[in-house]
Backbone bond lengths (Angstrom), bond angles and torsions (degrees), N, CA, C in turn:
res aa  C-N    CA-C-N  psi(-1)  N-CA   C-N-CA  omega(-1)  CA-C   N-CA-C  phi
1 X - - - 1.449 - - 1.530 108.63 -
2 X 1.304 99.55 131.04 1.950 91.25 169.28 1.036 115.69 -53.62
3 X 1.796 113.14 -162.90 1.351 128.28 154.14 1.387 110.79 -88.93
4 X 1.088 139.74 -5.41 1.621 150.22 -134.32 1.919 75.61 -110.52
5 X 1.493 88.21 -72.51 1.444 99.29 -156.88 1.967 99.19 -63.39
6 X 1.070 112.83 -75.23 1.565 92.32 166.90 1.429 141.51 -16.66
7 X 1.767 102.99 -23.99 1.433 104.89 -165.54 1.315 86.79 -96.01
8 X 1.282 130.16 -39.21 1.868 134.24 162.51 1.123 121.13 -26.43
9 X 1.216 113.88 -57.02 1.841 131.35 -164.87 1.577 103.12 -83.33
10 X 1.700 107.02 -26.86 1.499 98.99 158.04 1.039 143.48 -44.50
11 X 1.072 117.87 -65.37 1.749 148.59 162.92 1.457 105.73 -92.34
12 X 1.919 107.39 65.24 1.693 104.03 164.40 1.101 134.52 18.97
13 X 1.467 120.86 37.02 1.197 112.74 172.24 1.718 117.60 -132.41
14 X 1.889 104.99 147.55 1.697 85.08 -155.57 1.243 118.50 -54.56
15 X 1.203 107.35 -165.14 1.637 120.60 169.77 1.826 105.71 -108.23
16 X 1.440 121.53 113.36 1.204 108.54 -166.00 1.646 89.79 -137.98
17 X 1.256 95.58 162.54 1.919 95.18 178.95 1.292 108.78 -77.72
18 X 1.614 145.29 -12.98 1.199 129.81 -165.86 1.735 101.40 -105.15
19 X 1.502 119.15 -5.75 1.183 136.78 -169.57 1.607 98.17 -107.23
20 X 1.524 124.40 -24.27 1.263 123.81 -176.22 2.086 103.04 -92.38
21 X 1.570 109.67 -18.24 0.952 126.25 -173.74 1.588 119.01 -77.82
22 X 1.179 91.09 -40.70 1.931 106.34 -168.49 1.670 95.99 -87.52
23 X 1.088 134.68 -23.02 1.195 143.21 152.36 1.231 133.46 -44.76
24 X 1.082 108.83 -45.70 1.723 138.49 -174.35 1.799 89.88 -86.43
25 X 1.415 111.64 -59.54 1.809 100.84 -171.49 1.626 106.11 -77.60
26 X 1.522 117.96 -4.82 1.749 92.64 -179.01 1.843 93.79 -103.90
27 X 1.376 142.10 -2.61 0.963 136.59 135.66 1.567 126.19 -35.67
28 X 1.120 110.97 -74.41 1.550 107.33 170.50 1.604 144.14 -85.61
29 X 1.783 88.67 4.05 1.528 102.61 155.95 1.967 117.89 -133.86
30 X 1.097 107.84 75.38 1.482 96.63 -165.34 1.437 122.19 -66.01
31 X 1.478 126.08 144.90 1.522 113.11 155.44 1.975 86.87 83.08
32 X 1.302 108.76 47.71 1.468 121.71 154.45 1.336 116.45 -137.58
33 X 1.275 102.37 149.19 1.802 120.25 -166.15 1.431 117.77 -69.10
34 X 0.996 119.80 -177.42 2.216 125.10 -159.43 2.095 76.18 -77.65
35 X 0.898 123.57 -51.21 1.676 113.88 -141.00 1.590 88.32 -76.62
36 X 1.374 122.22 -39.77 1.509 114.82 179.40 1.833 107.48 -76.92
37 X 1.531 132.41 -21.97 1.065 122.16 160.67 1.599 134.15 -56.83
38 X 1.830 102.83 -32.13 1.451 126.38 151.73 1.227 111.83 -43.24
39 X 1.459 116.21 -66.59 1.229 95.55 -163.50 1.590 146.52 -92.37
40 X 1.827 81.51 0.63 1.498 110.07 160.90 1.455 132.02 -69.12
41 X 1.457 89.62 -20.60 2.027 108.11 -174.41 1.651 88.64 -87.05
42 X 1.464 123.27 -49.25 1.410 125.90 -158.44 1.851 104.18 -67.65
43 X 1.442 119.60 -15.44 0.921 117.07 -176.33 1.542 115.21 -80.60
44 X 1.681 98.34 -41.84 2.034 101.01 159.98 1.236 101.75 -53.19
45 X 1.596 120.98 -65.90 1.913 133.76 -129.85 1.392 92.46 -122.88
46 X 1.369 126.12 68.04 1.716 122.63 152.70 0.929 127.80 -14.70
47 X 1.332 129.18 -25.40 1.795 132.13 -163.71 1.420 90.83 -129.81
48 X 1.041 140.74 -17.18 1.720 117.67 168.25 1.179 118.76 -28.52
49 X 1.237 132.57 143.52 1.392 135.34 174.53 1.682 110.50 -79.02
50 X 0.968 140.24 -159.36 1.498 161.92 169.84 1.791 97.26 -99.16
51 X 1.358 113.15 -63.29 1.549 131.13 175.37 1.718 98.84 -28.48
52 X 1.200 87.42 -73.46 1.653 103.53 -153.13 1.425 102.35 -53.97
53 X 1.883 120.59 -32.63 1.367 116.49 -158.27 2.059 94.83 -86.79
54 X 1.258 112.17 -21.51 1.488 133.23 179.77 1.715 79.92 -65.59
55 X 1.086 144.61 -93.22 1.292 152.40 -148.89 1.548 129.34 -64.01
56 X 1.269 97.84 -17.54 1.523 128.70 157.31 1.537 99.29 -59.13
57 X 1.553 109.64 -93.68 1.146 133.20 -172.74 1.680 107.07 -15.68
58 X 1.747 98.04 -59.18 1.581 104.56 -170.43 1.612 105.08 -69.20
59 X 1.143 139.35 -48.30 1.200 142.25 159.45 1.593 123.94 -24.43
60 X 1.448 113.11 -59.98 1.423 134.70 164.70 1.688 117.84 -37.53
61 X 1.481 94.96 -43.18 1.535 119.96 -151.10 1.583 96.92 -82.71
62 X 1.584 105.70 -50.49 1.587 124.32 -162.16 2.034 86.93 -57.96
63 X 1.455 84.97 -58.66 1.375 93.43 -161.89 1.769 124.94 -48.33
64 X 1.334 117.48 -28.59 1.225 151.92 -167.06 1.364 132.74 46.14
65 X 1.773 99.38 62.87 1.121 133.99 153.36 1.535 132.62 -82.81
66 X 1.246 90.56 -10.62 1.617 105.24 172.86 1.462 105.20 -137.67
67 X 1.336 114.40 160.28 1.910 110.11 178.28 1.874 76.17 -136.50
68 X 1.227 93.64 150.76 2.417 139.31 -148.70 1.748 61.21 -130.93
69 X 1.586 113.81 119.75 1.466 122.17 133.31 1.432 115.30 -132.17
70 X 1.242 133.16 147.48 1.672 135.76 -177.50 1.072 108.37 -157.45
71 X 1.533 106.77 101.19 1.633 122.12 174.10 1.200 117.54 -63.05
72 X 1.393 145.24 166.53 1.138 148.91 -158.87 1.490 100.53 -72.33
73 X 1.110 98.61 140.11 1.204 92.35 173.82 1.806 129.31 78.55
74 X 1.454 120.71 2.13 1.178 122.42 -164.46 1.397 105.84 -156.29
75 X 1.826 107.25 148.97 1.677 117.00 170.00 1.723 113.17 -22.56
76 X 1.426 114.23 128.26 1.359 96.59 162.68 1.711 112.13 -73.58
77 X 1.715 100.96 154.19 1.505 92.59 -167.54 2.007 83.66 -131.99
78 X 1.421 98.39 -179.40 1.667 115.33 178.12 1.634 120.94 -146.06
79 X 1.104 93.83 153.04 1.735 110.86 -162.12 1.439 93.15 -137.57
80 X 1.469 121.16 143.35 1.279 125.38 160.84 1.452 114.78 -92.61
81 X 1.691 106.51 2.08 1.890 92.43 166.06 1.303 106.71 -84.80
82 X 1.334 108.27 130.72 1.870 130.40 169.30 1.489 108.73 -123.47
83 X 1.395 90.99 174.26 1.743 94.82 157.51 1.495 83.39 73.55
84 X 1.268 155.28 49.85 1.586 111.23 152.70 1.682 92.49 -162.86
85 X 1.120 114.47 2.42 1.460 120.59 173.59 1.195 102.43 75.44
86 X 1.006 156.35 47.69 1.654 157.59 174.99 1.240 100.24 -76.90
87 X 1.494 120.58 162.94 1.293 144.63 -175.88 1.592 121.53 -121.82
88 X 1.079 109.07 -166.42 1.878 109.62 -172.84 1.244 102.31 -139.92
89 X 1.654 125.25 160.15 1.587 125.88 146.73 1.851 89.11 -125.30
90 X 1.355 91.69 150.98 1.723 98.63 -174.59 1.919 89.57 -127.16
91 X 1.495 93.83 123.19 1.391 87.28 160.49 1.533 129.62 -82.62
92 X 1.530 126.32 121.48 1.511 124.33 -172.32 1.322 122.68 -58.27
93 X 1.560 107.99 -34.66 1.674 102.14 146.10 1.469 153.20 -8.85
94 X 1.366 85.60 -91.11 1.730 125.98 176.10 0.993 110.22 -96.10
95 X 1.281 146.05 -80.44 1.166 142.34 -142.21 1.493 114.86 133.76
96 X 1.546 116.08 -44.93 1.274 114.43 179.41 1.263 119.61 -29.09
97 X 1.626 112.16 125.73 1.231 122.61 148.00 1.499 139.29 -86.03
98 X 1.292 159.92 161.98 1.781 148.62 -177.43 2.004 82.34 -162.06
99 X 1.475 79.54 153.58 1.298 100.81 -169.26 1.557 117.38 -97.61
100 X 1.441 128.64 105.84 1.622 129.95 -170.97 1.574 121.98 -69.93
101 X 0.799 114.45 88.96 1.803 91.03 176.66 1.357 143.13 -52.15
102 X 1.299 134.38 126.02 1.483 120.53 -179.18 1.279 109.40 36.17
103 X 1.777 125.51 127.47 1.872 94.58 158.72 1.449 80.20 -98.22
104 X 0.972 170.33 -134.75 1.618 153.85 -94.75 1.330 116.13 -107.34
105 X 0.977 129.20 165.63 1.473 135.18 -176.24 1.725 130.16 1.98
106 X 1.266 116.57 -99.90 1.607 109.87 -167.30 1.711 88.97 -120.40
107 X 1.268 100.16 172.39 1.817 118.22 -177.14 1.557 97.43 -45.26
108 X 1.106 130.62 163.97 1.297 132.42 -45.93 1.776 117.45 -40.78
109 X 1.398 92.65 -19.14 2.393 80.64 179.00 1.652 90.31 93.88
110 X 1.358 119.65 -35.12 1.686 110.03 -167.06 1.416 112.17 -155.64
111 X 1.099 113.41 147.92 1.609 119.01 -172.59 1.620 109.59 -96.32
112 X 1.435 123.73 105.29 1.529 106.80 163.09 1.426 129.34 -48.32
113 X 1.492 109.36 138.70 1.499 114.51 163.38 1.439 111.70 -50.56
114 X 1.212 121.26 -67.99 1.547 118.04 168.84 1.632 102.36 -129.85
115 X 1.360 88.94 127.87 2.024 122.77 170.06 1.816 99.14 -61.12
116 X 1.031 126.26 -28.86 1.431 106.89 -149.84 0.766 168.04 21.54
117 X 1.757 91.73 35.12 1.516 130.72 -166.82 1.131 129.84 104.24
118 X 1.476 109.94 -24.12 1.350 128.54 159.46 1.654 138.63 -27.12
119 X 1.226 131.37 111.86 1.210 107.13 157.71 1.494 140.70 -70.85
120 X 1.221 132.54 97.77 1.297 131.17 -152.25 1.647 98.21 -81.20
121 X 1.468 113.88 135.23 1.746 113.60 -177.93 1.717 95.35 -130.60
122 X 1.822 119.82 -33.31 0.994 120.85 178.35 1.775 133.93 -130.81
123 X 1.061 120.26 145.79 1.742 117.67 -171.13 1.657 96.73 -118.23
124 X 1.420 106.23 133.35 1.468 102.14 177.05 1.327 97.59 -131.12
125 X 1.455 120.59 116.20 1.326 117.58 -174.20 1.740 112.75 -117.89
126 X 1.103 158.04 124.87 1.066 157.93 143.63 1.255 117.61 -66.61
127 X 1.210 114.02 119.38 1.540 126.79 177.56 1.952 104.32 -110.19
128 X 1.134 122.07 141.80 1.758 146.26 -163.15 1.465 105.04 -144.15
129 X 1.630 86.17 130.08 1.382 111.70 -172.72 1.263 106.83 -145.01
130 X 1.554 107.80 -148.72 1.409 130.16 176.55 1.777 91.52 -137.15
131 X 1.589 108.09 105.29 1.355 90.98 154.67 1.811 143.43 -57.06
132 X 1.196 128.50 166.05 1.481 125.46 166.57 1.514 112.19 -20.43
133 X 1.465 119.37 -83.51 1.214 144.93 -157.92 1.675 100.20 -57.05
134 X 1.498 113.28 -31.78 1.430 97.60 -168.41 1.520 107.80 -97.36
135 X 1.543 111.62 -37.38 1.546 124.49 151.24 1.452 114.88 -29.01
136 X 1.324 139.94 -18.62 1.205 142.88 -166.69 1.479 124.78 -108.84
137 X 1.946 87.54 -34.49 2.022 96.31 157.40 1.471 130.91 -71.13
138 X 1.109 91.39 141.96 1.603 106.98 -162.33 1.774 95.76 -70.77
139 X 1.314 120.56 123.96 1.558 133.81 -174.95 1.723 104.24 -53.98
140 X 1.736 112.87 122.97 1.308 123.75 173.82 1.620 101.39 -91.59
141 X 1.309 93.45 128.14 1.428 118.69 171.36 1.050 118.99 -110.34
């Protein structure tokens, strides 16, 4: 049995090829959008629908095998790292996203000024830049 499929049967949910598929492409491309997840599944599964890869996604998502992030302003995209509170830098450029770890110690990563009663379990912070690649082009005027 994989890990794919193990991680399925975890969280009751079947084992299906378009669910074993979208898995496999947000592993080796993280933090890309539904139309590039399409067309990564369509490259295994020719006949996948659009539907099915939409219904995956939400399935995946509910379940939380996948984490749905969308910075202001941009495509929501997906990563199969969860569970550990990680963070983002988005380049304002491009788009690129890279994945931050913790900025301090254990989950939440940050202490509110005021809880407001709240139990705080998670911090989601987006940090914006200029990635490498775009930092490196020479400014069009």
């Amino acid at each position: 049995m994989s890990d794919f499929e193990a991680q399925l049967r975890a969280v009751s949910l079947r084992v299906t090829r378009p669910r074993l598929a979208v898995l496999a492409a947000l592993r080796d491309h993280p933090h890309v959008d539904t139309e590039t997840v399409i067309a990564l599944v369509r490259a295994e599964l020719p006949t996948v629908s659009h539907q099915a890869v939409y219904d995956v996604l939400r399935a995946l998502t509910d379940s939380g095998l996948i984490r749905r992030i969308q910075p202001a302003g941009a495509l929501a995209r997906y990563e199969t790292r969860v569970g550990d509170n990680h963070h983002h830098v988005v380049c304002r450029s491009c788009g690129a996203i890279a994945d931050v770890d913790c900025t301090v110690g254990h989950a939440p990563c940050l202490t509110a000024s005021a809880d407001h009663g709240f139990v705080i379990d998670e911090a989601e912070v987006v940090f914006w830049g200029v990635c490498p690649g775009c930092a490196a082009e020479p400014i069009q005027r």
